[in-house]
N, C-alpha and C positions, 0 to 999 in steps of 0.2 A: 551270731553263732560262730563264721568260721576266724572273729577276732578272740573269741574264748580259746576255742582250739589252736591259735597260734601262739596267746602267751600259756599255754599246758605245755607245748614242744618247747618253745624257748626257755621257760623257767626249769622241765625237765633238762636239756640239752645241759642249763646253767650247774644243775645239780650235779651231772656226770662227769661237766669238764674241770669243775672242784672237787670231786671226789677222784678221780686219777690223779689232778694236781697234787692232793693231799699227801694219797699213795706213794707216788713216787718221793717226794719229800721228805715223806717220813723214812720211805728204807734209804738213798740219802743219806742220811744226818744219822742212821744207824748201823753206817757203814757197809751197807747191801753192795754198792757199787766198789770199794778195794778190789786191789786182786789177788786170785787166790793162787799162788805161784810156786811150784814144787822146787827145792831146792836141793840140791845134794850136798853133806856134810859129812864132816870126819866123826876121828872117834868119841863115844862118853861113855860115861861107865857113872850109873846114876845106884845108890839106895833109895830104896823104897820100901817105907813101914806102911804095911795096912790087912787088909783081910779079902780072902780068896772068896768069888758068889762065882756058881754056876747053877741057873736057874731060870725062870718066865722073870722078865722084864717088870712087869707089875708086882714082884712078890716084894710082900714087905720086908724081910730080912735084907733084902737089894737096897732099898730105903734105909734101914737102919744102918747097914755099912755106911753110906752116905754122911748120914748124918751125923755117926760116932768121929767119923775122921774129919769132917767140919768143926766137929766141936773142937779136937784137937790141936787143928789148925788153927784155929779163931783165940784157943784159950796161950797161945806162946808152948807150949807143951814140948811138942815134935814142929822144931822150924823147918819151912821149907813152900814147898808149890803144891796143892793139890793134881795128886795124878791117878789115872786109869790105864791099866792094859785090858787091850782087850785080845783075846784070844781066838783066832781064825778054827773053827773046830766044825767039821764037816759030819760029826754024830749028833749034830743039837738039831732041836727041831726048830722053826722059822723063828716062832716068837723066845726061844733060851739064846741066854748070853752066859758064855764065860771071861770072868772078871776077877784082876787083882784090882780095888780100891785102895789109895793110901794119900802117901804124904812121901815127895820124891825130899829127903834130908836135903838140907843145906849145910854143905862142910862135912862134915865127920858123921860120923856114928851118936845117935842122941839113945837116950833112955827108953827101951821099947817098952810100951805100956803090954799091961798083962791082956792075953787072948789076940795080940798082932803078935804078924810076924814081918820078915825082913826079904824082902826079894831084891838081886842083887840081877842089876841089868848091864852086858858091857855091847854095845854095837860098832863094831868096827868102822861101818859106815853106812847112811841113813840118810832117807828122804825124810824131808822136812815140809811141813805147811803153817805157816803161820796166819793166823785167822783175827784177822783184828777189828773184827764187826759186831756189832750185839748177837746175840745168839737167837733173837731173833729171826736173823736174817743171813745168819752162817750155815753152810751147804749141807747137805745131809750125808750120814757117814759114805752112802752109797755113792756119789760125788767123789767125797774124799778120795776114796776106795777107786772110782776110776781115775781120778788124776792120776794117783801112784801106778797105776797099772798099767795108764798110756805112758808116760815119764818112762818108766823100766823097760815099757818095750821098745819104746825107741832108742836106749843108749845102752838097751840088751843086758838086763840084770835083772834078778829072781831077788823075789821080795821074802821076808821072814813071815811068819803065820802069827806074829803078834799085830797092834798098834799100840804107845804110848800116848797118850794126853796129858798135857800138860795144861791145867784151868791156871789162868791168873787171875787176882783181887779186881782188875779194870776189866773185867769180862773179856777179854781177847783168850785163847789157848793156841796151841804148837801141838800137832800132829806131827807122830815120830813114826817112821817103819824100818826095820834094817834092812840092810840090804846083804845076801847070800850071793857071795860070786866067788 
């Protein structure tokens, strides 16, 4: 009886120390461990064609922006990077976000497709986070959100009430915030 009970603990034990082993190998290999390092940069000055949602995070209209500007992207249309501003807005409730979705152009001015419009971004100078892990295992905005905050307060500069994203095709994006000084 207590040889039953000993290979239950060891084959348990064996389970556990394969299933952490996994865990950790798999985030790993999905770039969990990178780091996530705020940088300070100069100036850009970016276009961006897409469409304005301010609303619940679940609404499908938020989805269909998404996916209208995926299409666009995907089809050669409006070249350029999938991006998102997100807008710091202290009248929304927990679960509303306000958002410009688009397509930041590549080079010049392209064709704006009918029902987009053109938001025209310039930041003099701006914390950076480059994220080059699966999205599985990339920090969550509220993360994000404190790097730039500790970052700024220690080298004593007021952040803008946006964020830019920048998605690339290899799943890595670029976290943008200006910086107000």
């Amino acid at each position: 009886m207590a040889n039953l009970k000993q290979q239950k603990i060891f084959y348990l034990s064996l389970i556990i120390v394969l299933l952490v082993t996994l865990g950790f190998t798999s985030y790993y290999l999905l770039g969990g461990f990178k780091p996530r390092e705020v940088v300070k940069v100069g100036p850009q000055k970016r276009n961006i064609v897409g469409k304005s949602f301010k609303g619940f995070y679940k609404h499908p209209d938020l989805e269909q922006i998404w996916i209208e500007n995926r299409e666009l992207l995907e089809s050669g249309d409006v070249p350029g990077t999938f991006a998102v501003i997100t807008y710091q807005n202290s009248s929304l409730d927990n679960d509303e976000v306000q958002q410009f979705i688009g397509i930041a152009i590549d080079g010049g001015m392209a064709e704006i497709p009918v029902g987009f419009e053109v938001k025209e971004l310039k930041m003099e100078q701006r914390l950076m986070i480059p994220l080059l892990m699966h999205p599985l295992v990339r920090p969550s905005p509220r993360t994000i959100e404190g790097l730039f905050n500790d970052f700024a307060q220690k080298e004593g500069h007021e952040l803008g009430d946006f964020t830019l994203e920048l998605h690339f095709e290899d799943n890595s994006m670029i976290v943008e915030i200006p910086i107000i000084d």
